[in-house]
PDB file of N, H, CA, C and O in Angstrom:
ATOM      1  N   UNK A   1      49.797 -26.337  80.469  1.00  0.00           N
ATOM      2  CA  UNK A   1      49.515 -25.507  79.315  1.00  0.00           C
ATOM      3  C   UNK A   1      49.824 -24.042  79.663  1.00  0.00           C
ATOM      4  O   UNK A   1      49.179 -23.431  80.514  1.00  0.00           O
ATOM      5  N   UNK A   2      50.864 -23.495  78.949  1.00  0.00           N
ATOM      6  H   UNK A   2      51.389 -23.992  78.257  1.00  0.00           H
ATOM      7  CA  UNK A   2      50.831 -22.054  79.144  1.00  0.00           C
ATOM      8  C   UNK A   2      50.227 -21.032  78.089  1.00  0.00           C
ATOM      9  O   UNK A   2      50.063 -21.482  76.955  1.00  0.00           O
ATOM     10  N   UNK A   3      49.875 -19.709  78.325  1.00  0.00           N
ATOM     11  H   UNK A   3      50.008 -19.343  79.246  1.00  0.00           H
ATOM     12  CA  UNK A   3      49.114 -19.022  77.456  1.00  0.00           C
ATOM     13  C   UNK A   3      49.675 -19.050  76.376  1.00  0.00           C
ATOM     14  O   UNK A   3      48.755 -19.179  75.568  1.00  0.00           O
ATOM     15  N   UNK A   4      50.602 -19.010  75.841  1.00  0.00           N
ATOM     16  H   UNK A   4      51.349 -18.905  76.498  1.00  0.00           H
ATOM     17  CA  UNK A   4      51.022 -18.951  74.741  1.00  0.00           C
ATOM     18  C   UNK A   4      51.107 -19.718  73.640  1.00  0.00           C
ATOM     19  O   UNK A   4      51.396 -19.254  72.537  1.00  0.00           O
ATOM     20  N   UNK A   5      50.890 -20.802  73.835  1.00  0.00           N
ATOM     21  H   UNK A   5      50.655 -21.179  74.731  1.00  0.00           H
ATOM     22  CA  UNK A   5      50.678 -21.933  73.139  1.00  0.00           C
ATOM     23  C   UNK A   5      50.285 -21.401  71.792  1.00  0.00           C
ATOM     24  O   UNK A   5      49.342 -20.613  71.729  1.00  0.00           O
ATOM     25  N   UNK A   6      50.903 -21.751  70.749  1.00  0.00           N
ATOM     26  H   UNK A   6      51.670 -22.392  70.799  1.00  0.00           H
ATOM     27  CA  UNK A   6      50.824 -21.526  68.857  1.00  0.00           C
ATOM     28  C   UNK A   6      49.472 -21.127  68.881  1.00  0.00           C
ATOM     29  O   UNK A   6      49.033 -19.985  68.742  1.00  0.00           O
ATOM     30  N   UNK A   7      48.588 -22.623  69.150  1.00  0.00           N
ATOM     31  H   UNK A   7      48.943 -23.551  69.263  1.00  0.00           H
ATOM     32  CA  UNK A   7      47.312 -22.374  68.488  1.00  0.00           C
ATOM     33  C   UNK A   7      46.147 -21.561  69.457  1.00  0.00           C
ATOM     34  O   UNK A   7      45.074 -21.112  69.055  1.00  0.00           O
ATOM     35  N   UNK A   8      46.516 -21.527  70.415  1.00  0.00           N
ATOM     36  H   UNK A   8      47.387 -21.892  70.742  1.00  0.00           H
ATOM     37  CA  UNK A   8      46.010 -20.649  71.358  1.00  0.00           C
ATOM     38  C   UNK A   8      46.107 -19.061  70.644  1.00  0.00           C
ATOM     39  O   UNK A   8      45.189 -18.353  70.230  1.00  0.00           O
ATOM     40  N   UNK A   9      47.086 -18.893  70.666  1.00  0.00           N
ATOM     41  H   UNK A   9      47.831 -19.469  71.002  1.00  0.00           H
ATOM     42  CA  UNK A   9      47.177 -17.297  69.895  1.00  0.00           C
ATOM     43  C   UNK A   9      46.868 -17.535  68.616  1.00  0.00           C
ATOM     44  O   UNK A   9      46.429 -16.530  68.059  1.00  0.00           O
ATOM     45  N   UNK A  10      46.943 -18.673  67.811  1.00  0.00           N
ATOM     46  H   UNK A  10      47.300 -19.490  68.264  1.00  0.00           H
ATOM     47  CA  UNK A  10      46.088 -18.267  66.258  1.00  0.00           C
ATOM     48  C   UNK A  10      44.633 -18.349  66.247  1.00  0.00           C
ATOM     49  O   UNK A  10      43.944 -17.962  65.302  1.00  0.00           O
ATOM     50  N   UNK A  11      43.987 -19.089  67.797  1.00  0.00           N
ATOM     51  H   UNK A  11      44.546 -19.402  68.564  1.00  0.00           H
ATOM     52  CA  UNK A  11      42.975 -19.112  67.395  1.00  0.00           C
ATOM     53  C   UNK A  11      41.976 -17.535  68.174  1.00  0.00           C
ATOM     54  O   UNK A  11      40.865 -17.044  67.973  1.00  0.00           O
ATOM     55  N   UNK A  12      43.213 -17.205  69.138  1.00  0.00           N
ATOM     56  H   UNK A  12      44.115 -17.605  69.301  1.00  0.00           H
ATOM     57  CA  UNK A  12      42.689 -15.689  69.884  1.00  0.00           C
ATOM     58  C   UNK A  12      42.936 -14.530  69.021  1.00  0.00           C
ATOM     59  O   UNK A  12      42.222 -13.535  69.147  1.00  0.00           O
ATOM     60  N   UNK A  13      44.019 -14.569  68.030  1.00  0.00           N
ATOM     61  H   UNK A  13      44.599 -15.377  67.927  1.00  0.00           H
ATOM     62  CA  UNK A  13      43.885 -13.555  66.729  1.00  0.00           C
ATOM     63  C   UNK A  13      43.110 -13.560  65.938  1.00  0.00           C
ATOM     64  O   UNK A  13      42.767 -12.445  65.548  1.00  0.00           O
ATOM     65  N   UNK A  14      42.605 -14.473  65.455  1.00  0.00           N
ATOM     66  H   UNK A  14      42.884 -15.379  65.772  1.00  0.00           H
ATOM     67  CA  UNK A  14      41.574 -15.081  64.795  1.00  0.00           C
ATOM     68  C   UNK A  14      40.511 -14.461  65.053  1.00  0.00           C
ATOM     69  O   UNK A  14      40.032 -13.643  64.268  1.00  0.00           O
ATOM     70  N   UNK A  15      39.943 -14.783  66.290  1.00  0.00           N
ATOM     71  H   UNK A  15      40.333 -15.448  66.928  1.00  0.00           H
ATOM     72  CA  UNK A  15      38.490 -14.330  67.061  1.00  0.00           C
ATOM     73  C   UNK A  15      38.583 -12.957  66.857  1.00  0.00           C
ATOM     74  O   UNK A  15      37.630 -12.270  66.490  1.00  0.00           O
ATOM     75  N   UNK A  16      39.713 -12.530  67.086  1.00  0.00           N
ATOM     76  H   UNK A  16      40.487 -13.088  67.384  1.00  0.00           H
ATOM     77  CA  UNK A  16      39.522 -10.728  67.476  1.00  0.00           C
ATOM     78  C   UNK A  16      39.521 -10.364  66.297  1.00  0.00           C
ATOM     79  O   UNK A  16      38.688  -9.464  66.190  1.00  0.00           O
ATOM     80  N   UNK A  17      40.145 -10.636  65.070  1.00  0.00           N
ATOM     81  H   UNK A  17      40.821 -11.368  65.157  1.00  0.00           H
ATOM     82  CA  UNK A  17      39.850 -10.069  63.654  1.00  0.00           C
ATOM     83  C   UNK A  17      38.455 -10.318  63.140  1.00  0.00           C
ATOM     84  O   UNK A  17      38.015  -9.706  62.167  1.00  0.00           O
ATOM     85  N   UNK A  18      37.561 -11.491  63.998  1.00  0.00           N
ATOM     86  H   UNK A  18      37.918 -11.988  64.788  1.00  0.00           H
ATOM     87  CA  UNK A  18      36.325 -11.432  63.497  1.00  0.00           C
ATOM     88  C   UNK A  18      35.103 -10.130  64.610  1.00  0.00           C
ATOM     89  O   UNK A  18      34.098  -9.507  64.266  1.00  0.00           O
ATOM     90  N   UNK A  19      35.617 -10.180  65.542  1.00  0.00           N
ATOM     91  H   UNK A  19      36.432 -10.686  65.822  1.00  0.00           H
ATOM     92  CA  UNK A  19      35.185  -9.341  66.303  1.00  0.00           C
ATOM     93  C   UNK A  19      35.457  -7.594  65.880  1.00  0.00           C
ATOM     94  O   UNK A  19      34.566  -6.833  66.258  1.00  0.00           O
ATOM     95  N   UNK A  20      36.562  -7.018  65.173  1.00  0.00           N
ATOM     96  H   UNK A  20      37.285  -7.636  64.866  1.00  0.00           H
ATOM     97  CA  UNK A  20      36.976  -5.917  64.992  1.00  0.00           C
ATOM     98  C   UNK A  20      36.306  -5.749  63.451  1.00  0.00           C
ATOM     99  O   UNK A  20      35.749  -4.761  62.971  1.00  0.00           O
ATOM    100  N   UNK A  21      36.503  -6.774  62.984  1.00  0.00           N
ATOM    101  H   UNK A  21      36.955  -7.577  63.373  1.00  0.00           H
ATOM    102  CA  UNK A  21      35.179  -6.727  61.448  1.00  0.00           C
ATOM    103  C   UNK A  21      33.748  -6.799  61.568  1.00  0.00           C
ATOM    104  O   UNK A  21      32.983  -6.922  60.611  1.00  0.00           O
ATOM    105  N   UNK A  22      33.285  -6.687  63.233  1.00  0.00           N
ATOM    106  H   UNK A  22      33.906  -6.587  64.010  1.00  0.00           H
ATOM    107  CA  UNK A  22      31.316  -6.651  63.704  1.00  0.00           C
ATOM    108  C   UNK A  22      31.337  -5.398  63.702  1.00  0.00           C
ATOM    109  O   UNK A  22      30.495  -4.594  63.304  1.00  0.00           O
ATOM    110  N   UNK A  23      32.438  -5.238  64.212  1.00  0.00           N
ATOM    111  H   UNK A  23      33.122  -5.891  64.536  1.00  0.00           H
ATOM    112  CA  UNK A  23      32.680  -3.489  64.821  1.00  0.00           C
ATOM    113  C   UNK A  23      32.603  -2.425  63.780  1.00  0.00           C
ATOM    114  O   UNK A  23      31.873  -1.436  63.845  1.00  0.00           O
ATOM    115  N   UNK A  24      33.300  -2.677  62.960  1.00  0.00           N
ATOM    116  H   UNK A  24      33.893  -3.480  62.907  1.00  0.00           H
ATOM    117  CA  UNK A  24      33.438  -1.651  61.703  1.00  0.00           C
ATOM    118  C   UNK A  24      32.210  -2.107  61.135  1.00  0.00           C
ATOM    119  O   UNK A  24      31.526  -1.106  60.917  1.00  0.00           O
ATOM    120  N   UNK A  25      31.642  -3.082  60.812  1.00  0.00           N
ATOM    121  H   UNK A  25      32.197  -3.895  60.989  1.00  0.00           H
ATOM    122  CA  UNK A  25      30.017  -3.228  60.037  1.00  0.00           C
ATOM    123  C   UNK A  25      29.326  -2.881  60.982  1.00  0.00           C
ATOM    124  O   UNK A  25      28.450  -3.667  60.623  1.00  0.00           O
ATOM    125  N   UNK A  26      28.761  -2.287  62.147  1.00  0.00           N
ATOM    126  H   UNK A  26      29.473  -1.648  62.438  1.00  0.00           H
ATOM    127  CA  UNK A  26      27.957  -1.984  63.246  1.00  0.00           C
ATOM    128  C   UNK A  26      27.413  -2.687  63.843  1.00  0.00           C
ATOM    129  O   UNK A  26      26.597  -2.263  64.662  1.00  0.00           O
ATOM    130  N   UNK A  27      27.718  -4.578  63.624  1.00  0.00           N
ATOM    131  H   UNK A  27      28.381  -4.923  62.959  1.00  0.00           H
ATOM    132  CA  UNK A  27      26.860  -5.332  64.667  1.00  0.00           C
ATOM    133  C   UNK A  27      27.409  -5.095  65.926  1.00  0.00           C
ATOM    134  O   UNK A  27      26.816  -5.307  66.984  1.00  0.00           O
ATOM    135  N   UNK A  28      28.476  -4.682  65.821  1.00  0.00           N
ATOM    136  H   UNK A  28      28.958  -4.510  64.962  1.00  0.00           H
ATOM    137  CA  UNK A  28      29.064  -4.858  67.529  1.00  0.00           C
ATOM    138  C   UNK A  28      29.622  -3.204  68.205  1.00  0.00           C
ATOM    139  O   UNK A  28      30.155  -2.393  67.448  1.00  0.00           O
ATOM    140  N   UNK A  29      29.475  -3.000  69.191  1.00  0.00           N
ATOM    141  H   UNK A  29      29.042  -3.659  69.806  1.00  0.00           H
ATOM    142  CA  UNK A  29      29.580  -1.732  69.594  1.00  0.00           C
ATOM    143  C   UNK A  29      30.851  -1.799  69.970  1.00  0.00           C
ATOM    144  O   UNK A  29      31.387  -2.903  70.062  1.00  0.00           O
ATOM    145  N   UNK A  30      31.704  -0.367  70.314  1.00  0.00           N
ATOM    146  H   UNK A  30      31.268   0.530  70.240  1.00  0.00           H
ATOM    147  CA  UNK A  30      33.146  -0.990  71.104  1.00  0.00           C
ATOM    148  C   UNK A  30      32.848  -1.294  72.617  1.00  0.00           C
ATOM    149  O   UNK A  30      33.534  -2.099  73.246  1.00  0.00           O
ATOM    150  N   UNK A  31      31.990  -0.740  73.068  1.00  0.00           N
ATOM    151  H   UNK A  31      31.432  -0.086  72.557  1.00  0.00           H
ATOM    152  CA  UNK A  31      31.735  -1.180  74.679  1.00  0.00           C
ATOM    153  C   UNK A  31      31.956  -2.747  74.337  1.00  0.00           C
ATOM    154  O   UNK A  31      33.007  -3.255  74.728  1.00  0.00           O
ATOM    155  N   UNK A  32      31.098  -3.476  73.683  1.00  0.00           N
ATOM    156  H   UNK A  32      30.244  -3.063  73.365  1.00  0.00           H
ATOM    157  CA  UNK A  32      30.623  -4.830  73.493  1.00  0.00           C
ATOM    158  C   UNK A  32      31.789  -5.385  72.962  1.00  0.00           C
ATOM    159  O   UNK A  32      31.848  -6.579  73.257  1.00  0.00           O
ATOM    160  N   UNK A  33      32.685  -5.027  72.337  1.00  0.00           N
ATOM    161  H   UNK A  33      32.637  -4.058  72.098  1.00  0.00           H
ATOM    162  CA  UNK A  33      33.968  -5.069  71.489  1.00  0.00           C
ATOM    163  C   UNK A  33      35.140  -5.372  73.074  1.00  0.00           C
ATOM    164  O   UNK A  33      35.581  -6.471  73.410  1.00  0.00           O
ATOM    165  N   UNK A  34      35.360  -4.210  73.691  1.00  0.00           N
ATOM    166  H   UNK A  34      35.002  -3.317  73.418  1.00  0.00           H
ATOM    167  CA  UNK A  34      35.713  -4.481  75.258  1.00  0.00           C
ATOM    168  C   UNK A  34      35.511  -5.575  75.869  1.00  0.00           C
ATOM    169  O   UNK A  34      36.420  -6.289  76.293  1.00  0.00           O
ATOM    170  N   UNK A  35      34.213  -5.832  75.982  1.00  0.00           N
ATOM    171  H   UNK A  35      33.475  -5.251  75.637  1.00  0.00           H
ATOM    172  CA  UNK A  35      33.549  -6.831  77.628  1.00  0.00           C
ATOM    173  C   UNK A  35      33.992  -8.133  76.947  1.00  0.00           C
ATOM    174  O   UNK A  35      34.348  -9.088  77.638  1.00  0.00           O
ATOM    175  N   UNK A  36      33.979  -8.184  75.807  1.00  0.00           N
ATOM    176  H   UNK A  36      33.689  -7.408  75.246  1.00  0.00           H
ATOM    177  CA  UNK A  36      34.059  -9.719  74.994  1.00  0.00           C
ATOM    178  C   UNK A  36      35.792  -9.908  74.887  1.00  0.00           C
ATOM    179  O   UNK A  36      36.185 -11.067  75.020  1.00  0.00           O
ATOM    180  N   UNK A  37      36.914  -8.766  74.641  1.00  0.00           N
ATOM    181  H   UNK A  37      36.595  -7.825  74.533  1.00  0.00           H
ATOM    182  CA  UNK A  37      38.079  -8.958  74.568  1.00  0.00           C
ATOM    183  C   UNK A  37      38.716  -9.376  76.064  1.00  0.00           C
ATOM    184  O   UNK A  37      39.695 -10.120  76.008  1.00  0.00           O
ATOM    185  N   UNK A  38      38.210  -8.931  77.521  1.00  0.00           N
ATOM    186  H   UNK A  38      37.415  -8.326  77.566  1.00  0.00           H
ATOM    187  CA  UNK A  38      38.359  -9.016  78.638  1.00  0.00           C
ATOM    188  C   UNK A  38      37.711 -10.493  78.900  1.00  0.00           C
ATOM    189  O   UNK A  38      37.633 -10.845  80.077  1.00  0.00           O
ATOM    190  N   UNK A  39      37.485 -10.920  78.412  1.00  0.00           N
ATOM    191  H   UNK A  39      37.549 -10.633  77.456  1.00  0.00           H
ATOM    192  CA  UNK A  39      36.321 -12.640  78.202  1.00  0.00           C
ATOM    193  C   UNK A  39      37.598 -13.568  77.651  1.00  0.00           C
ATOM    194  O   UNK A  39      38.246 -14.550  78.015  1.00  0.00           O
ATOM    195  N   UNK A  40      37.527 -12.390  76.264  1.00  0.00           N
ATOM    196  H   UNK A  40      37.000 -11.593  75.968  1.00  0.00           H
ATOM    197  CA  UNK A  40      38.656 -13.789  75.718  1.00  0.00           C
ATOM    198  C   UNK A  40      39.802 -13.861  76.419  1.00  0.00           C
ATOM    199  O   UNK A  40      40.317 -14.974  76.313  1.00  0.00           O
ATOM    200  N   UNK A  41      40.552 -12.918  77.263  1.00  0.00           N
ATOM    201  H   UNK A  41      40.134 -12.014  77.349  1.00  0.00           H
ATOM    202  CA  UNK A  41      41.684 -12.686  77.375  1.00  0.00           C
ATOM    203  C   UNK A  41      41.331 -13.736  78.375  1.00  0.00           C
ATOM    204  O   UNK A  41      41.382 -14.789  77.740  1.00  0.00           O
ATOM    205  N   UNK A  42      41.053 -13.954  79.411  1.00  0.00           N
ATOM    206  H   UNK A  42      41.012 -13.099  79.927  1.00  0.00           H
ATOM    207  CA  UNK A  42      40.098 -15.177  80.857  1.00  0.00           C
ATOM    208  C   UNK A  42      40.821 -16.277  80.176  1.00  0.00           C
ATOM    209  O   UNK A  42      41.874 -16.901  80.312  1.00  0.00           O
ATOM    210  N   UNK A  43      39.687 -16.237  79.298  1.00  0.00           N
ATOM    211  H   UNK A  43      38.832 -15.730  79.188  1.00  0.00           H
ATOM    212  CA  UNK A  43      39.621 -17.314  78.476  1.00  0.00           C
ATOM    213  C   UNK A  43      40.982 -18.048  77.874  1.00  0.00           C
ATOM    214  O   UNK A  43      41.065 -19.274  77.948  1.00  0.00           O
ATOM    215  N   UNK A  44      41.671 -17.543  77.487  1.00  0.00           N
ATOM    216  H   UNK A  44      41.604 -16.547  77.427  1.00  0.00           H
ATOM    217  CA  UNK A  44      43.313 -17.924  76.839  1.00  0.00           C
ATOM    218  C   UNK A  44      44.057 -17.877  78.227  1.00  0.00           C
ATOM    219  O   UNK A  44      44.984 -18.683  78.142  1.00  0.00           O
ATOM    220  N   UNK A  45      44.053 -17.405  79.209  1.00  0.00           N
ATOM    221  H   UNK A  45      43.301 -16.751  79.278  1.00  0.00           H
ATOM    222  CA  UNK A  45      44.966 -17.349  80.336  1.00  0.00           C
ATOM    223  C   UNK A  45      45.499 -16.171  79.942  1.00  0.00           C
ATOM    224  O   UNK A  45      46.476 -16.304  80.679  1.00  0.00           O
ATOM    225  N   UNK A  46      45.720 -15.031  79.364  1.00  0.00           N
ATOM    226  H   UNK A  46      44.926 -14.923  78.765  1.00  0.00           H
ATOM    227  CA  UNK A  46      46.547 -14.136  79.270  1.00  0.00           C
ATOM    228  C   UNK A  46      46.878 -13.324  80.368  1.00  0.00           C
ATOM    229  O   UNK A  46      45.824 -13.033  80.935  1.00  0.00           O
ATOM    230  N   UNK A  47      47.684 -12.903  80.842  1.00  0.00           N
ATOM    231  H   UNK A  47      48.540 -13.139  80.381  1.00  0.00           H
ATOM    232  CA  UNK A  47      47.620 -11.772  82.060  1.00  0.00           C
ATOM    233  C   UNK A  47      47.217 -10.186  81.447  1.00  0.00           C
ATOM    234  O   UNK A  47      47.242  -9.815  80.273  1.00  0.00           O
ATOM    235  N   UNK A  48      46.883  -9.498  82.536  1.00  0.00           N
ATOM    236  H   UNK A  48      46.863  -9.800  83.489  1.00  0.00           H
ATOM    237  CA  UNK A  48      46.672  -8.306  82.236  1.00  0.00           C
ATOM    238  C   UNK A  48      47.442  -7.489  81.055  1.00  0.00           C
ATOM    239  O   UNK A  48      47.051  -6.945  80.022  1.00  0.00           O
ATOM    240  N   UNK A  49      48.737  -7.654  81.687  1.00  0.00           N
ATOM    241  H   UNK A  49      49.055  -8.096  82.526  1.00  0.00           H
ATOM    242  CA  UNK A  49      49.577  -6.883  81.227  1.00  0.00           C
ATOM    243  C   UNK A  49      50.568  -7.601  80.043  1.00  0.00           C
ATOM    244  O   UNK A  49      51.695  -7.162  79.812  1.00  0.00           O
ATOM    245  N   UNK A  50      49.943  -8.857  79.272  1.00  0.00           N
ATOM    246  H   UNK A  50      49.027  -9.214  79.459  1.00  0.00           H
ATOM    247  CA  UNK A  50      50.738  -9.590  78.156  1.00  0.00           C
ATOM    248  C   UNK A  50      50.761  -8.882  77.036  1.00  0.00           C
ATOM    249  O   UNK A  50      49.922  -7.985  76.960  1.00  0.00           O
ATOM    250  N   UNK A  51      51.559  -9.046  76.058  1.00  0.00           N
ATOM    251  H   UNK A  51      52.241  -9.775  76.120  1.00  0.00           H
ATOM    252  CA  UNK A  51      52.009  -8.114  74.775  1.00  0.00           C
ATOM    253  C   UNK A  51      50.832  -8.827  73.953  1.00  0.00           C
ATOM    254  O   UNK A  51      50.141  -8.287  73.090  1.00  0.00           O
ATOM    255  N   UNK A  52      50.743 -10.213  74.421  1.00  0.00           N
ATOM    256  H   UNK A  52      51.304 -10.652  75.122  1.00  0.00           H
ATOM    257  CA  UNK A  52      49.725 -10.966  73.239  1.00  0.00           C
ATOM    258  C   UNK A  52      48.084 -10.043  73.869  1.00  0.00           C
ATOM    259  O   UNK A  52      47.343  -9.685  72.954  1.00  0.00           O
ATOM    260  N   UNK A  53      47.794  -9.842  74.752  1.00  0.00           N
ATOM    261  H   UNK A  53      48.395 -10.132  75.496  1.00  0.00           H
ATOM    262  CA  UNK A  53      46.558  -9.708  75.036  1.00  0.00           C
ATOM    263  C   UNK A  53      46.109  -8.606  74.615  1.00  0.00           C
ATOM    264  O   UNK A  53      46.909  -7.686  74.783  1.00  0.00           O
ATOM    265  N   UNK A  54      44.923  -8.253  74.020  1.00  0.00           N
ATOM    266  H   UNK A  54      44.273  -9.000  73.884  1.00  0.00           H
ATOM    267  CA  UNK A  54      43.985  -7.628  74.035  1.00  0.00           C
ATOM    268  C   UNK A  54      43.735  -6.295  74.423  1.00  0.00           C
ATOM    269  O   UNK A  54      42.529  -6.461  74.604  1.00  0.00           O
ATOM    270  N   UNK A  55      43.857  -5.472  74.613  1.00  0.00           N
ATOM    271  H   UNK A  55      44.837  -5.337  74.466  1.00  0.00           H
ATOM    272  CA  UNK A  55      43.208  -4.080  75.474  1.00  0.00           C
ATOM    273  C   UNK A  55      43.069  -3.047  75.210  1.00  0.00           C
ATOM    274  O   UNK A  55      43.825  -2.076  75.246  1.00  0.00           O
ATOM    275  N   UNK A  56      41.412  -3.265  74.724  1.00  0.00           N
ATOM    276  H   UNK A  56      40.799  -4.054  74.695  1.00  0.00           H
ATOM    277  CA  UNK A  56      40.641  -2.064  74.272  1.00  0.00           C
ATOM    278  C   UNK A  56      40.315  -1.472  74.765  1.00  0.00           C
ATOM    279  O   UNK A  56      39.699  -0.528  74.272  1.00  0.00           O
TER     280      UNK A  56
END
């Protein structure tokens, strides 16, 4: 399985559009917005430095 996989990235875009909509309503802080995008990124296999990944 490599990171990239279709549903891998629809379901890691996914997450982060629900995560960036806590953020703007104030459940979620950006610190907390961070520690959780560095989680998911683990999480999917992404490398540091991928165009798909994350980095807030």
């Amino acid at each position: 399985m490599t990171p990239y996989e279709p549903n891998d990235l629809i379901n890691y875009r996914a997450t982060l559009a629900l995560l960036k909509k806590l953020v703007t309503e104030g459940t979620l802080t950006e610190k907390e917005y961070r520690k959780i995008c560095g989680i998911l990124n683990k999480k999917y296999g992404f490398p540091s430095g991928s165009i798909f990944a994350e980095n807030a």
